[in-house]
N, C-alpha and C positions, 0 to 999 in steps of 0.2 A: 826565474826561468823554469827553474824545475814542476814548479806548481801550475803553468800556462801549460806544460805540456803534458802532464798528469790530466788535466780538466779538459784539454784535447780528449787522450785518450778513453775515461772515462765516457765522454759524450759519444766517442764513435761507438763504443762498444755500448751503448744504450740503443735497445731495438726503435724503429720507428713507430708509428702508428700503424704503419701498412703492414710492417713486417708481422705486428701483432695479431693483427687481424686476421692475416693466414695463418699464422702461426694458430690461432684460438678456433676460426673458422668450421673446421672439423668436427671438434667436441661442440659445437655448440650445433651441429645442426644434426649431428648424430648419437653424441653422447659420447661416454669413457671407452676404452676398448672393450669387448667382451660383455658389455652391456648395450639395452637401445632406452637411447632417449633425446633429448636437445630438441631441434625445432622439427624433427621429425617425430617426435613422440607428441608433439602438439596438436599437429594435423593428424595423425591417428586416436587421438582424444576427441578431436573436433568430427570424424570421420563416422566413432562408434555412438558418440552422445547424440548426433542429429541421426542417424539408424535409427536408435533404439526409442528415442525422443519421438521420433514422426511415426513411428508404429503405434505405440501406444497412444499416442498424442490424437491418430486417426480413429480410433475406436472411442478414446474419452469423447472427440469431437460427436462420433455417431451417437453417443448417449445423452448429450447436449443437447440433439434432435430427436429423442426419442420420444413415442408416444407415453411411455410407461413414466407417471408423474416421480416416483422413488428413484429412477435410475435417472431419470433428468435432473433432479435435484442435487444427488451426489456427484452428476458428472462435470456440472455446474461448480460445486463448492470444492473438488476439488484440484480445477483449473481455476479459480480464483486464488487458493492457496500456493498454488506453485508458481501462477502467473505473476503474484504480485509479494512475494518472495526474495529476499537478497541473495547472491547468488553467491555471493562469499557465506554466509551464514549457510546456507546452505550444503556449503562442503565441508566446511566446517562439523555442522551435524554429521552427518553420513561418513566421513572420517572418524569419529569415534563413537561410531552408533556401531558401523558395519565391524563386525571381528578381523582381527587381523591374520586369524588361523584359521580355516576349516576341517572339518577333518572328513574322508569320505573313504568306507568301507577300510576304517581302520586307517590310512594312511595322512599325516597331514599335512596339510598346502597352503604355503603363504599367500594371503590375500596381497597384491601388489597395493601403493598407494594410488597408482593413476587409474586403475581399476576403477576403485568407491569413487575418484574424481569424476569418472566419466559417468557413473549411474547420477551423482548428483548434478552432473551440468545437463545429462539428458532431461529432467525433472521440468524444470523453465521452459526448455524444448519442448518437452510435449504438451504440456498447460498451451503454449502459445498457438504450436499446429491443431488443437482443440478449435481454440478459438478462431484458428487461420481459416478451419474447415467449415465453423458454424458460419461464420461469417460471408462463405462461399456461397455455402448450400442458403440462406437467406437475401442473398442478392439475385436469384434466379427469380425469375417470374412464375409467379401462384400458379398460373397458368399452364405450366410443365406440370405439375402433381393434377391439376383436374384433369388436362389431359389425356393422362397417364391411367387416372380414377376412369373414366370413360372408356377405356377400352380394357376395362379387367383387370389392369393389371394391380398386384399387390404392394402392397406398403415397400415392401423388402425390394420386391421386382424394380419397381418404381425408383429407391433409392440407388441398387446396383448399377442400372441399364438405362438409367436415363437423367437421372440428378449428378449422382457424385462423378463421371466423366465429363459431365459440363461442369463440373467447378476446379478439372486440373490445372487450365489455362490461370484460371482466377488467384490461386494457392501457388500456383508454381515460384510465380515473383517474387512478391512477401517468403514466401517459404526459403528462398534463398539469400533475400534481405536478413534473414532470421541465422541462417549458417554463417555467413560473415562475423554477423553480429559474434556469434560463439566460437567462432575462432579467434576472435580478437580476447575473446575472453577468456582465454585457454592460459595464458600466463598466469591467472589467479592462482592454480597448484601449485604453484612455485612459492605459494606462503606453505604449503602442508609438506613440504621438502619433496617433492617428485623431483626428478629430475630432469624438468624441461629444459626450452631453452632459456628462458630466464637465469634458472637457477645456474644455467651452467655459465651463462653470461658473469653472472655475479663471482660464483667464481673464480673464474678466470679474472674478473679485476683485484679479489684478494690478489693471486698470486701474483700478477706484476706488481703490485700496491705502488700504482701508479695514479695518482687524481686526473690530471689531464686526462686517461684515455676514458673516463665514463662516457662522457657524454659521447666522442665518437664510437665506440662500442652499442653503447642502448641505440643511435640512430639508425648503426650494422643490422643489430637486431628488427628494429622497428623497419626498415626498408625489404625484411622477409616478410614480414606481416602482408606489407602494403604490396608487395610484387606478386604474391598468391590470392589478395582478395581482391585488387581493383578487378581483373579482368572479371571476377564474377561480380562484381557490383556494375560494372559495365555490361554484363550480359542481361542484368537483371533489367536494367532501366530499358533496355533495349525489348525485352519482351513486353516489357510494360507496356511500351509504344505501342509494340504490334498487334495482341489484343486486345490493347485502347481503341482499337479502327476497327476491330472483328466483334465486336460486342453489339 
């Protein structure tokens, strides 16, 4: 008798699944107190890497079209090097390539780890929007640049004002096919100890060291993923459509 109502007790006093889930909920989508990180340091990884990625990414593309045979060449070799690239290896690299100190005008500053994550997942980014762009700007008809050649205008003029604004519709889609893509990718710094939301997920199942709650924990997790990208993967397909008819 004593031991049936000990095992009672015992079970009441063992939190639910749901309980946990709030209970954990917080740190994992914000991080520890007094720190930022969990699944909102994820989307702000996802936020700077496609920035910094589509910037650069739009210039290496302009050099992909360039007349100038050396700069084509290089901008070429290397968007094939980033494009086809692991992207784990690649943070990897750049985690202990990049210093974890800098120092400036005497004073010095810890390099953060999600920092170099985000310069190296921008990398693939920008390789691809190269390619997003070359592939734009080559689906337009020849006919726009003779054109363009016909009425004076220059190489430069030609590509500002009349090429590369008919290729945003074209790049917009893919372009945002391609940020999904790397948000979903954004849990890989959770091997390099950031403190995403992965890491915080994990965890948090240390501390209950409870096996039953993985699985419903990582689906907690996995349904942040999937409630922030469908709708832009549904906006995406959706534009697709609509300059599918305007083309």
């Amino acid at each position: 008798m004593v031991d049936t109502t000990y095992a009672q007790v015992q079970t009441r006093s063992s939190p639910t699944i749901l309980e946990t889930l709030i209970k954990w909920t917080p740190l994992m989508l914000f991080g520890p107190p007094g720190e930022f990180g969990g699944f909102a340091l994820n989307i702000l990884v996802s936020f700077l890497a496609m920035a910094f990625g589509t910037f650069f990414g739009l210039w290496l593309g302009i050099g992909q079209i360039s007349v100038n045979r050396v700069i084509r060449r290089i901008s070429w070799l290397t968007t094939q090097i980033f494009q086809n690239s692991p992207w784990l290896v690649l943070l990897f690299y750049f985690m202990l390539m990049l210093p974890f100190q800098i120092k400036v005008f005497g004073q010095t500053y810890d390099v953060p780890g999600w920092t170099k994550a985000t310069f190296a997942l921008s990398l693939p980014i920008m390789a691809n929007v190269s390619e997003i762009l070359r592939g734009a700007v080559a689906s337009l008809p020849t006919g726009q640049w003779e054109s363009a050649e016909s009425l004076a205008f220059s190489r430069r003029q030609t590509l500002w004002s009349i090429i590369l604004p008919q290729c945003v519709k074209r790049m917009l889609p893919p372009w945002m096919n391609w940020y999904c893509i790397l948000t979903m990718s954004t849990p890989l710094i959770s091997i390099l100890g950031v403190n995403d939301a992965m890491t915080l997920t994990q965890d948090a199942l240390a501390a209950e060291d409870r096996s039953e709650f993985l699985i419903p924990m990582y689906l907690w997790l996995m349904s942040w993923f999937f409630i922030y990208s469908y709708p832009i993967a549904a906006f995406t397909r959706r534009l697709e459509r609509r300059f599918a008819i305007k083309q």
